[in-house]
matplotlib code that plots the C-alpha trace (Angstrom):
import matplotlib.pyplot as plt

x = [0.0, 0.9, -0.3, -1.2, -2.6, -4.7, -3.3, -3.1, -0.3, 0.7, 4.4, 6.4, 9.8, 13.1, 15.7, 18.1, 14.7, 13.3, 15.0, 13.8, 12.7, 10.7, 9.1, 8.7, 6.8, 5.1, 3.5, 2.6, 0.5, -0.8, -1.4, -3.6, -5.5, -6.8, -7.5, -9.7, -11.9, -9.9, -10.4, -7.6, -7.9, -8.0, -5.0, -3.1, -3.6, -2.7, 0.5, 1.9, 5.0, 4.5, 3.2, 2.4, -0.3, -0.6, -3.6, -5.6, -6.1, -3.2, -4.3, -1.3, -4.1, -3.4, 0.8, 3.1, 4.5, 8.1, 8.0, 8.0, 10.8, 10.7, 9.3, 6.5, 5.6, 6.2, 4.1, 1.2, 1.2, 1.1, -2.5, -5.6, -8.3, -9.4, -6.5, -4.2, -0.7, 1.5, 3.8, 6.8, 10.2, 11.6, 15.1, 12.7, 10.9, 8.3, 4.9, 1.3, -0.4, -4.2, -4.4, -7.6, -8.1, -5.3, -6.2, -4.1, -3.7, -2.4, 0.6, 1.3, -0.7, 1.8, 4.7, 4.8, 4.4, 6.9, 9.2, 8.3, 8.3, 12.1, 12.8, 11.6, 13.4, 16.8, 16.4, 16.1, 19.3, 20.7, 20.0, 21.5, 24.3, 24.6, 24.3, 26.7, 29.7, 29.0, 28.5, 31.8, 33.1, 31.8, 34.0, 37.3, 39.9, 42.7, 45.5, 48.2, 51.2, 54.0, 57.6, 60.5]
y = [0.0, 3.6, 6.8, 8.8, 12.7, 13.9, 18.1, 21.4, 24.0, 26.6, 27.0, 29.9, 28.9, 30.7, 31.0, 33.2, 35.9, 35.2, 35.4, 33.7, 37.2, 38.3, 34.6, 34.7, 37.9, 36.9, 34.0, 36.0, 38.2, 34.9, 33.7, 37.5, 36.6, 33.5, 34.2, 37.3, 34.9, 34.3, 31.1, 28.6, 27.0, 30.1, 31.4, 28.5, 28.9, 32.4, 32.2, 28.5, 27.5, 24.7, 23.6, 19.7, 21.2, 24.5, 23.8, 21.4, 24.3, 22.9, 19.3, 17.1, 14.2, 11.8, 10.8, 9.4, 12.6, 11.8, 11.9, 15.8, 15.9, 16.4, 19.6, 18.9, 15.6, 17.4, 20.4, 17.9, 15.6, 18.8, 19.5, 18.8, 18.2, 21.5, 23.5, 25.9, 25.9, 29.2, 30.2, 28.0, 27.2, 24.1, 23.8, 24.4, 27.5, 28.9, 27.0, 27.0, 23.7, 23.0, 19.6, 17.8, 14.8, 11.6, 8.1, 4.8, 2.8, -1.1, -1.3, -4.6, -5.5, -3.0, -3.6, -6.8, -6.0, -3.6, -6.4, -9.1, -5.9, -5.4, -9.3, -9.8, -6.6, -8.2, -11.4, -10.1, -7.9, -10.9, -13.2, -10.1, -10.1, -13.6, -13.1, -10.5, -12.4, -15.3, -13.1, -11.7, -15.4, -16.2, -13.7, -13.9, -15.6, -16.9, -18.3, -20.9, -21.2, -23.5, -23.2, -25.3]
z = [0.0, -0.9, -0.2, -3.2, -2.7, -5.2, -5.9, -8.3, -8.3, -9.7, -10.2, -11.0, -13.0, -11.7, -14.1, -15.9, -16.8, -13.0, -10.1, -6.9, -5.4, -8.4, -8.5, -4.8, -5.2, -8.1, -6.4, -3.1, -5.5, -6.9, -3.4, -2.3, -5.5, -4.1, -0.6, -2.1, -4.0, -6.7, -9.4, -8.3, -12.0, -13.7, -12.4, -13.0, -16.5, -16.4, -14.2, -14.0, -15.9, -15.1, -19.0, -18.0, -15.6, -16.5, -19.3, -16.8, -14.0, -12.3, -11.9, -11.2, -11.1, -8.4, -7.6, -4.9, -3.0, -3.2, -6.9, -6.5, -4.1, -0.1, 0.4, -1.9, -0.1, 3.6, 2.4, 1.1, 4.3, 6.5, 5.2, 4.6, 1.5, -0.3, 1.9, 0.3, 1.1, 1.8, -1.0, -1.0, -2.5, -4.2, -6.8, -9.9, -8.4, -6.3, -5.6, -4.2, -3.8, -3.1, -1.5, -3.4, -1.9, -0.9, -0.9, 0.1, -3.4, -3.3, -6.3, -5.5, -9.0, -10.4, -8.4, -9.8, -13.8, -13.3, -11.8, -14.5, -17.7, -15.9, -16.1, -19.5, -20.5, -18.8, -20.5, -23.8, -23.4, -21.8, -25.0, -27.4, -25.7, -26.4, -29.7, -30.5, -28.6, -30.5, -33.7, -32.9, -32.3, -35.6, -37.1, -35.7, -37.6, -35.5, -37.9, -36.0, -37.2, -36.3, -37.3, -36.6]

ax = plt.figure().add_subplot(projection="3d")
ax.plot(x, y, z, "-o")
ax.set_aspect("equal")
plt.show()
């Protein structure tokens, strides 16, 4: 079993155009907006650079927290369904996250396709291997000669 949260976000990109303070400010403004009444998936649209998400609202659909990193995941265990975090940083920018719902999922069904999908995957590699050293084997031409 795994625990699986259920989010949106808008992101705000630093990089060589943004720097953190003018992404940290732009997402405070981002962050008034919404605790005045403002539209959560409209802004995202407007504001996210974050183009997977961007488009859907800022639906992130439903993943295991560490696949964003730590502060994501501590930020998303800290709160609760339909809350809306504080304004926070992580290595690709500035972020606000509303918590949408989290659910326990069993992967053990998919735990174990990925495990045979690796196995099958090893095997082949293991068999082309095979058949390049014996290709190679094939090919050599070793010529003895002996001389008295």
């Amino acid at each position: 079993m795994t625990t699986e949260f259920h989010a949106r976000h808008i992101m705000i990109e630093t990089n060589d155009l943004v720097s953190p303070r003018e992404a940290m400010q732009q997402i405070r403004d981002i962050h008034t907006q919404l605790n005045n009444g403002g539209d959560f998936d409209e802004l995202a649209r407007e504001n996210s650079d974050d183009v997977s998400s961007a488009n859907l609202g800022g639906d992130m659909g439903w993943f295991n927290p560490e696949a964003f990193g730590d502060r994501m995941a501590q930020t998303l265990t800290a709160m609760h369904d339909g809350e809306i975090s504080e304004p926070f940083q992580t290595e690709s920018g500035w972020h606000i996250i509303e918590r949408l719902g989290v659910r326990e999922k069993d992967v053990t069904d998919e735990s174990m396709r990925n495990a045979a999908r690796s196995n099958l995957q090893q095997q082949k590699m293991d068999r082309e291997v095979e058949k390049f050293i014996q290709q190679m084997r094939d090919e050599a031409f070793v010529e003895i000669r002996l001389e008295s």
